[in-house]
C-alpha positions as CSV (number, residue, x, y, z in Angstrom):
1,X,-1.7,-26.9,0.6
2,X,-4.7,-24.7,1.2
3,X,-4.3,-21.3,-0.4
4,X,-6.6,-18.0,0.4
5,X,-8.2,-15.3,-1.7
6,X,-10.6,-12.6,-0.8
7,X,-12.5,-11.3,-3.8
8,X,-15.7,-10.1,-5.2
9,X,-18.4,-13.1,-6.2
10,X,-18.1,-12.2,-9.8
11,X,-14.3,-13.0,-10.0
12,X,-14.2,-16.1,-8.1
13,X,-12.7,-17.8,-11.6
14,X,-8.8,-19.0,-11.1
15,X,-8.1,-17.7,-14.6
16,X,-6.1,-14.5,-14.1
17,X,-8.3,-12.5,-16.0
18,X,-7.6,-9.4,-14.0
19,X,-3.9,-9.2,-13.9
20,X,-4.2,-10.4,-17.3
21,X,-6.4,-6.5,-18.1
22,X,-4.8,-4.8,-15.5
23,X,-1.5,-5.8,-14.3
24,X,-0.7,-7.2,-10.7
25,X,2.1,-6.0,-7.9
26,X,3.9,-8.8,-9.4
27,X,3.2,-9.4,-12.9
28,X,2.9,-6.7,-15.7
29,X,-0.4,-6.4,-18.2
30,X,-1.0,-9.4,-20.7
31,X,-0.1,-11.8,-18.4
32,X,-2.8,-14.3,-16.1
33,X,-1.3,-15.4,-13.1
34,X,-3.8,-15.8,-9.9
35,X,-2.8,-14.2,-6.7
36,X,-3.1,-16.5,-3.4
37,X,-2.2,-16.2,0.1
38,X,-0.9,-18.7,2.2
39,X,-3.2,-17.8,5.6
40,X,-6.2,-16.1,5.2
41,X,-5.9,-13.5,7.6
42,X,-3.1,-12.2,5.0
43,X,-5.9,-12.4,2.1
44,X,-7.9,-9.9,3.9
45,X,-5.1,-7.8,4.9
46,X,-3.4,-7.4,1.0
47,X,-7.2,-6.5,0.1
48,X,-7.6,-4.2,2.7
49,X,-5.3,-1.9,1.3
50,X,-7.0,-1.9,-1.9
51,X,-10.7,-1.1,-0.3
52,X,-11.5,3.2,-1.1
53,X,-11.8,4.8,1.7
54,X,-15.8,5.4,1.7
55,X,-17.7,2.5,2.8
56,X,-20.4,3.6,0.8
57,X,-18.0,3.2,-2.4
58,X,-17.4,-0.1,-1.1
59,X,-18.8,-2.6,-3.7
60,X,-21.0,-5.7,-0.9
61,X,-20.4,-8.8,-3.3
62,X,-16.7,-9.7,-1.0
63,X,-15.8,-13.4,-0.9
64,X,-13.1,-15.2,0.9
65,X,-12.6,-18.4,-0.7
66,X,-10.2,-21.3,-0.1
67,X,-8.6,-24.1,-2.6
68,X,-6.2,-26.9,-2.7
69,X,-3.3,-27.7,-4.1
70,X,-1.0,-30.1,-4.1
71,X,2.0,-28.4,-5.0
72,X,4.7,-27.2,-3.7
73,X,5.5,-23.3,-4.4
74,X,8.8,-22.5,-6.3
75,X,10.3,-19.9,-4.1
76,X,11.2,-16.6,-6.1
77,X,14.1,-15.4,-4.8
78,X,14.0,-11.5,-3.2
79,X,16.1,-9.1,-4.8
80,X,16.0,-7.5,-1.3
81,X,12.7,-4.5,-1.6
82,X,13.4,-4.5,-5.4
83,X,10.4,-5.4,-6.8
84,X,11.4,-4.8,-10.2
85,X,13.7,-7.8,-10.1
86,X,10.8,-10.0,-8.9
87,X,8.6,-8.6,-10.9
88,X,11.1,-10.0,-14.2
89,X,11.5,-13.1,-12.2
90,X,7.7,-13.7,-12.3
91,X,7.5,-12.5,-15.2
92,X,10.1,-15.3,-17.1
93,X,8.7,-17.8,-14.5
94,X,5.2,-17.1,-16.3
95,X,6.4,-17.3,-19.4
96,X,8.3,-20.9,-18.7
97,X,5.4,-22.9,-17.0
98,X,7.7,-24.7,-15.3
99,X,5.9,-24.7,-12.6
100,X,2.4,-24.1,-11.0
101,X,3.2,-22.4,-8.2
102,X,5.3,-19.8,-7.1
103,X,5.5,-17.8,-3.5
104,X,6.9,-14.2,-2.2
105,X,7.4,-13.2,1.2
106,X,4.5,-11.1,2.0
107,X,5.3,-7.2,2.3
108,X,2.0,-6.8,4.5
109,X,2.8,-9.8,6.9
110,X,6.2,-11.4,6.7
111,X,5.0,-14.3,8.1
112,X,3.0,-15.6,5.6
113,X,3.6,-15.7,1.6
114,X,1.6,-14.5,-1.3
115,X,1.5,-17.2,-4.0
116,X,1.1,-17.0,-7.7
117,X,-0.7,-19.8,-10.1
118,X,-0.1,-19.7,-13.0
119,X,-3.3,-20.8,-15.1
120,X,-1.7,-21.8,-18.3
121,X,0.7,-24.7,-16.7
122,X,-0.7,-27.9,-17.3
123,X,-1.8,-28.6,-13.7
124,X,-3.8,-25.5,-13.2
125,X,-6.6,-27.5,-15.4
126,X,-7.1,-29.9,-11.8
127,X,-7.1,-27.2,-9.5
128,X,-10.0,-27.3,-7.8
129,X,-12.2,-24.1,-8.0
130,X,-12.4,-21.6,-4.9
131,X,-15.1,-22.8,-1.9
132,X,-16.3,-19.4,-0.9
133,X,-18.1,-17.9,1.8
134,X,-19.7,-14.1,2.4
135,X,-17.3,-11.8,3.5
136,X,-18.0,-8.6,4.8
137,X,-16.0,-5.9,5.5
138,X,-18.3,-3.7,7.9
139,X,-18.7,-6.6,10.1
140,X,-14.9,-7.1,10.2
141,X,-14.0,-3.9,10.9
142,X,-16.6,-2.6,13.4
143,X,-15.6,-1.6,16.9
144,X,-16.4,-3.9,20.0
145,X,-18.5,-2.0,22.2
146,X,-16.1,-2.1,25.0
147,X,-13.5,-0.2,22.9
148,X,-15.3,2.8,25.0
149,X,-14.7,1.7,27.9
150,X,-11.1,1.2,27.3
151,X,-11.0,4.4,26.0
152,X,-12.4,6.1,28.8
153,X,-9.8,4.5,31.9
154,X,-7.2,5.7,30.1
């Protein structure tokens, strides 16, 4: 299964350090997990969300990056929108290592699933590290030139 992530080239590490310091939608402080998407247009999408609304404050080190992993995701099951319920859920699943990974329907595209790793199971030692590429947000973003012309029919 190939699984997406968009971050910045000094985090590229499947380690969980960040949720770890910080915390994650789905997990609390003090506890890795690595957050995945299942399509890669939903990797950009989730971090989207995150970027400040300046592009000048906009750090220019963005990667999307791709592994794989042969595992199948252990579904966690959806309290409806209570995200307090999955975040316990992830939380014990964490804890447990029973298994490596674990998906959520996304919020952002419905379609698609985010999907944990949890770095201390045993497997996450094989996982193969992230192939990256550039990724640059400007250049996503920007406005065909036609977009005028549309504009101006209407």
């Amino acid at each position: 299964m190939r699984l997406w992530r968009r971050t910045r080239a000094p985090f590229v590490a499947l380690d969980g350090a960040g949720p770890q310091r910080h915390g994650a939608r789905y997990s609390p402080p003090g506890k890795p997990v690595v957050n995945l998407a299942s399509e890669a247009g939903l990797a950009v999408l989730v971090a989207m969300r995150y970027l400040p609304d300046d592009p000048v404050e906009r750090p220019d080190d963005f990667v999307l990056g791709w592994t794989e992993i042969d595992a199948v995701p252990e579904r966690i099951a959806e309290a409806g929108t209570d995200e307090a319920a999955i975040r316990g859920w992830v939380s014990e699943w964490l804890e447990s290592r029973r298994s490596l990974l674990a998906a959520v329907t996304s919020r952002v595209l419905p379609e698609a699933d985010i999907v944990l790793m949890n770095p201390r199971h045993l497997s996450a030692a094989v996982v193969p590290p992230l192939t990256t590429r550039p990724f640059d947000f400007e250049t996503c973003l920007h406005r065909p030139p036609m977009l005028d012309t549309y504009r101006s029919s209407e």
